[in-house]
DRENNUTOR-126337 format. One record per residue (C-alpha): x, y, z; residue in one letter. Coordinates in nm, 3 decimals, m for minus. Layout:
<sites>
SITE        c1        c2        c3   loke
SITE         X         Y         Z      A
...
</sites>
This chain:
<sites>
SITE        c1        c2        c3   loke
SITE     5.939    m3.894     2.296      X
SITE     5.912    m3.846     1.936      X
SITE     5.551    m3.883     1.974      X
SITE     5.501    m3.695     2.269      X
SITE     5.624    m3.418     2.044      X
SITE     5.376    m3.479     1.826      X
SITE     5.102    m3.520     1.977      X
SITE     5.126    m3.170     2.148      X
SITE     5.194    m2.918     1.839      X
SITE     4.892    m2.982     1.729      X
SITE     4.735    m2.775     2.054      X
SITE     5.000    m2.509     2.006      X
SITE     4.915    m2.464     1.630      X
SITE     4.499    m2.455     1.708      X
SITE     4.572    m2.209     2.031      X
SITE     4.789    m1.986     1.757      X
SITE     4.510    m1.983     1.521      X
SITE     4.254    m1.899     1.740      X
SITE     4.455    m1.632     1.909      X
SITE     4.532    m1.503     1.546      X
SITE     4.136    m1.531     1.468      X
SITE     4.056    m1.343     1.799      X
SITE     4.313    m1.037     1.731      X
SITE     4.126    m1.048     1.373      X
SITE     3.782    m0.990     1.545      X
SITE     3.898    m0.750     1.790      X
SITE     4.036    m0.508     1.531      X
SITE     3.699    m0.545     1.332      X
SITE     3.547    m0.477     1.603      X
SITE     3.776    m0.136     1.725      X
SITE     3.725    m0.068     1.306      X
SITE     3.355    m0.052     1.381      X
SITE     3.331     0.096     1.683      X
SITE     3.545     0.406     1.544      X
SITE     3.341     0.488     1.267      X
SITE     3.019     0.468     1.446      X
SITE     2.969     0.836     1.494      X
SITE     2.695     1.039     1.560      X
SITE     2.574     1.145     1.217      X
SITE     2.642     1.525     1.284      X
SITE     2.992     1.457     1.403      X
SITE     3.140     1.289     1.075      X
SITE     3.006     1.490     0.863      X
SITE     3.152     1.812     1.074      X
SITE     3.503     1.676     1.060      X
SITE     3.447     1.618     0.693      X
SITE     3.364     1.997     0.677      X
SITE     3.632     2.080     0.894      X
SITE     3.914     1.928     0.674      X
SITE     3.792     2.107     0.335      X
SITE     3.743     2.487     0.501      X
SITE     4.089     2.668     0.604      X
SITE     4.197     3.023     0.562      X
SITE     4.054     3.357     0.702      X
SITE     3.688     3.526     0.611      X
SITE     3.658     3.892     0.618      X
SITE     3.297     3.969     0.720      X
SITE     3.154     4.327     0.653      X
SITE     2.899     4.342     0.885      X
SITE     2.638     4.645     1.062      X
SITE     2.708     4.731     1.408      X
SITE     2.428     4.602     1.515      X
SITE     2.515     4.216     1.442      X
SITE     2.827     4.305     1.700      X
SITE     2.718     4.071     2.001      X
SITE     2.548     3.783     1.788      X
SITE     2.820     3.791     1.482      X
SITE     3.102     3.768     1.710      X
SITE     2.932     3.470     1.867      X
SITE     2.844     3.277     1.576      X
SITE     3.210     3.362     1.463      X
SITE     3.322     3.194     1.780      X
SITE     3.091     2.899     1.671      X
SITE     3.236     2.870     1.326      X
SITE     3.600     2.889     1.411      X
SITE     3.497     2.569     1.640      X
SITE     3.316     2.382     1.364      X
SITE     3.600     2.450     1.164      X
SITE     3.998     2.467     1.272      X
SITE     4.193     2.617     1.064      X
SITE     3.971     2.895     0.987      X
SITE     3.905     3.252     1.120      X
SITE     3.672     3.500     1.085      X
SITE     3.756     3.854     1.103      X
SITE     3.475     4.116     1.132      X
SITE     3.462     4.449     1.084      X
SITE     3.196     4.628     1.223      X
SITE     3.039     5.012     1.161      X
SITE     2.744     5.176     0.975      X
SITE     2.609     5.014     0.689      X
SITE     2.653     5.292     0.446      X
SITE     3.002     5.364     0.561      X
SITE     3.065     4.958     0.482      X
SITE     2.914     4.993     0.145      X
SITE     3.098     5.288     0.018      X
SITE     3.443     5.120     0.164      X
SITE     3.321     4.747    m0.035      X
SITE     3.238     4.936    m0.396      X
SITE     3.581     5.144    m0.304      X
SITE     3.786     4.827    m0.311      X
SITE     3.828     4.687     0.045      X
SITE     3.863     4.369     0.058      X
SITE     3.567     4.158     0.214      X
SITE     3.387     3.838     0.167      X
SITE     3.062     3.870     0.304      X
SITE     2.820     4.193     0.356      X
SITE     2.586     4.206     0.634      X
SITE     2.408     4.522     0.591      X
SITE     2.110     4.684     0.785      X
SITE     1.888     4.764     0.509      X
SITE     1.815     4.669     0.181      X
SITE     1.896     5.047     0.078      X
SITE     2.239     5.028     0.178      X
SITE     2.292     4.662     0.030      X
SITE     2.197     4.869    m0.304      X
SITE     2.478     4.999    m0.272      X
SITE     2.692     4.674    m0.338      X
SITE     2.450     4.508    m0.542      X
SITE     2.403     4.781    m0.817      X
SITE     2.802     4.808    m0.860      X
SITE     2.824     4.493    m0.947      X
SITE     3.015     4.372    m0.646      X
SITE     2.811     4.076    m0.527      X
SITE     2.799     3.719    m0.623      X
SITE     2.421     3.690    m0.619      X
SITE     2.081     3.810    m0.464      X
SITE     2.137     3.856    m0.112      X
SITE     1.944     3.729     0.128      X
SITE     1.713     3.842     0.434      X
SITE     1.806     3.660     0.722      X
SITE     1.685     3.889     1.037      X
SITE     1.429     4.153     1.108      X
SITE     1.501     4.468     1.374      X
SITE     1.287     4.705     1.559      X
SITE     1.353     5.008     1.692      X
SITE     1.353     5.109     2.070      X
SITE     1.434     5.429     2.283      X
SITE     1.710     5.375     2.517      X
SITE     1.707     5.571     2.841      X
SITE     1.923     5.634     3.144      X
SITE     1.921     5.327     3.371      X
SITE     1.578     5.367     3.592      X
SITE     1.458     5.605     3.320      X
SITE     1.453     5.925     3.559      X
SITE     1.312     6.110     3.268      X
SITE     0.999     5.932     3.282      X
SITE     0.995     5.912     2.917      X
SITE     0.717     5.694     2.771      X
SITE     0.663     5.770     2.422      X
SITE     0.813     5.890     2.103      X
SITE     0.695     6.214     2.178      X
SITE     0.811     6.247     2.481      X
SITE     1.196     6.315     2.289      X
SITE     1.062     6.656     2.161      X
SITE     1.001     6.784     2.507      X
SITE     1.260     7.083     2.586      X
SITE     1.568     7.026     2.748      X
SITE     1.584     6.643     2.668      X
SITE     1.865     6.582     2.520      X
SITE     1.810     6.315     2.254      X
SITE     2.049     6.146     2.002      X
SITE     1.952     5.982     1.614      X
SITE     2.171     5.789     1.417      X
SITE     2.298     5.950     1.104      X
SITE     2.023     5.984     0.822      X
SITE     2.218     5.797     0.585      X
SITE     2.247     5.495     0.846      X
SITE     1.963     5.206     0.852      X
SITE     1.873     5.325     1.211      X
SITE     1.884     5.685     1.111      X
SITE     1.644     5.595     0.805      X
SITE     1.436     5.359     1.039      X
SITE     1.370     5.642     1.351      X
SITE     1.299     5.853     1.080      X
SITE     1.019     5.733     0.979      X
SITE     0.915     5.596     1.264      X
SITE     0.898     6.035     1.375      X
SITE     0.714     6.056     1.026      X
SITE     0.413     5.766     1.145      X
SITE     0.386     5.969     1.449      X
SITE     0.385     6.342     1.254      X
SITE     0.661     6.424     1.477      X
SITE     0.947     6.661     1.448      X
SITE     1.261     6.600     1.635      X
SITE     1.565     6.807     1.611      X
SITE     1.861     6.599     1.833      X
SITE     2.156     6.661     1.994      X
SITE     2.383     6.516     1.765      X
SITE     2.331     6.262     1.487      X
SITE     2.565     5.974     1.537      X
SITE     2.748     5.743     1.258      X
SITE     2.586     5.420     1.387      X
SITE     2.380     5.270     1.638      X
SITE     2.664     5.164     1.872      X
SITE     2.764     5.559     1.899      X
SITE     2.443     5.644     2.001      X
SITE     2.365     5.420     2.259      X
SITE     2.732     5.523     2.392      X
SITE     2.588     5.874     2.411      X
SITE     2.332     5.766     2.649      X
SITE     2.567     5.509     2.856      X
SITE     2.818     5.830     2.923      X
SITE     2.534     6.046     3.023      X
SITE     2.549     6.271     2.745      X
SITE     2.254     6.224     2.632      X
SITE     1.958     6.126     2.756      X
SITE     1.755     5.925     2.527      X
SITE     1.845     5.766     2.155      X
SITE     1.679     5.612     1.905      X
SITE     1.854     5.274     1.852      X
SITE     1.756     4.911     1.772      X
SITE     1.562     4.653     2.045      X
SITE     1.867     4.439     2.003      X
SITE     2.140     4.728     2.145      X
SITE     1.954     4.780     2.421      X
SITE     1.882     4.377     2.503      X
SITE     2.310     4.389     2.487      X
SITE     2.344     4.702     2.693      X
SITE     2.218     4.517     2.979      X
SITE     2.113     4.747     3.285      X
SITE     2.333     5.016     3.185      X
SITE     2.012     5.153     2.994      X
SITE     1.634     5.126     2.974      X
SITE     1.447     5.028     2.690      X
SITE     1.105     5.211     2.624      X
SITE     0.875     5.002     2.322      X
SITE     0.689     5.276     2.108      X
SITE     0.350     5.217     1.843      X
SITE     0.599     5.343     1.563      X
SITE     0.839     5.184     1.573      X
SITE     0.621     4.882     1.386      X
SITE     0.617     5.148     1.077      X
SITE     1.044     5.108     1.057      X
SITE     1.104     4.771     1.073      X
SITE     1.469     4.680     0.903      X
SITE     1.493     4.369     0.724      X
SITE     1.851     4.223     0.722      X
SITE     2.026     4.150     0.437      X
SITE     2.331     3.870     0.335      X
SITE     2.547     3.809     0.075      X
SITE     2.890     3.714    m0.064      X
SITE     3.100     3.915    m0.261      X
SITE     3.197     3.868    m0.558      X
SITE     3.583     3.932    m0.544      X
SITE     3.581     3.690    m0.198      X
SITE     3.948     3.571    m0.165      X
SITE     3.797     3.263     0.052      X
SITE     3.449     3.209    m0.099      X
SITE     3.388     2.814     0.033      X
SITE     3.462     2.965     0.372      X
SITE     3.243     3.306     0.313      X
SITE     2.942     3.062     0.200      X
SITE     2.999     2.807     0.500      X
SITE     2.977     3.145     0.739      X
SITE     2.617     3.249     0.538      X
SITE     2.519     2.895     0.550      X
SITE     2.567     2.946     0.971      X
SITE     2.386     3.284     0.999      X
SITE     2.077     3.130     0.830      X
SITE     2.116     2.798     0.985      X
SITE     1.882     2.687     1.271      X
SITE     2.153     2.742     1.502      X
SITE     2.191     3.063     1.386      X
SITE     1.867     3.178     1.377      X
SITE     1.892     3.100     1.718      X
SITE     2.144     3.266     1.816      X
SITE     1.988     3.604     1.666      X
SITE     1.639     3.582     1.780      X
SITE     1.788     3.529     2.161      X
SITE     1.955     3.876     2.054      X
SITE     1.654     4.033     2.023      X
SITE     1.631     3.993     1.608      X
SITE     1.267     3.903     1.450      X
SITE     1.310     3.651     1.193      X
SITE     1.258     3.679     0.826      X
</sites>
């Protein structure tokens, strides 16, 4: 018996090492297997641990549709963080950014009203030109005016709406009427471009002067009508981070998204021209 005993531990102790070998393998193996990610995915859940904390994004009204979607992106990318816009004219944004509101990032329209920040001091660098915009005239669904042309807005009776002068698409129709030695007296000047298209969506007015890209995000509820001048008041786009940012890794991560691929993306199927 004694050797009967013997004779089978040795079994038992080689089936317990190679059980203990095997165990060894397979958690090598589940070791390797979970770090094999797709390049892109690592390296976002790297991102995603550093970034936390809300962004406060200054941005022209214009940006509305694609901003809020590239927010939607970012907050994706990145839990844990949140980006909070706040949307208007570009001059109006200015004045409120040198007044002491606090922001992290300015979007503006123009380069003119990014002057504003930049010569007070209240940036953290050159900004940057990430988009192009062209103007358009916007029309009642159908266009029962029959309005083809820049000139067609000085007719009498037609009741057509400008953004404020001071505004980027004020500046830009402007002197898109100048290329065309036009004079146009409207309506009502609006504060920004999102007013005046609302003029023409309640049927109080019936044309304005607003950007390609407000009309591409109107849908059907108005008609766009391309004019020759509008290539003389093209807007170039400007970005940059402030300089008092309370959450500057996040603000830069944001910029870094607006003038990514994706994001160029994003704002060209807008309606945007790129830089």
């Amino acid at each position: 018996m004694i050797r009967t005993v013997r004779r089978n531990r040795r079994p038992l102790r080689v089936a317990a090492l190679g059980a203990a070998a095997l165990l060894a393998l397979s958690a090598c193996s589940s070791s390797a297997g979970s770090s094999s990610k797709k390049p892109g995915s690592s390296v976002s859940a790297s991102s995603a641990g550093k970034l936390s904390g809300t962004v406060t994004v200054f941005a022209a009204a214009s940006l509305k549709e694609s901003f809020t979607t590239l927010g939607e992106e970012f907050e994706k990318e990145h839990p844990g963080t949140k980006v909070a816009f706040s949307f208007g004219g570009s001059d109006s944004l200015a004045a409120s950014i040198t007044g002491g509101a606090p922001a992290d990032v300015f979007a503006s329209a123009s380069p003119k009203t990014m002057k504003i920040v930049t010569a007070a001091g209240d940036a953290s660098g050159p900004p940057a030109t990430f988009v192009r915009n062209r103007l358009e005239i916007a029309t009642q669904p159908g266009n029962p005016d029959k309005i083809s042309s820049l000139k067609d807005l000085t007719r009498p009776g037609l009741k057509a709406v400008l953004c404020d002068k001071e505004v980027p698409c004020g500046t830009a129709a402007q002197k898109a009427l100048d290329a065309g030695g036009l004079e146009l007296t409207p309506v009502s000047y609006e504060q920004d471009v999102k007013a005046a298209l609302t003029k023409v969506q309640l049927k109080e007015a019936d044309a304005a002067v607003v950007y390609k890209t407000d009309v591409r995000a109107a849908g059907d509820k108005v008609e766009g009508v391309e004019f020759p001048e509008s290539a003389d008041a093209i807007n170039d786009y400007p970005i940059v981070r402030l300089k008092d940012a309370r959450n500057a890794e996040v603000a830069k991560a944001f910029i870094a998204l607006v003038r990514s691929a994706e994001g160029q993306r994003v704002l060209t199927e807008a309606g945007f021209l790129k830089p």
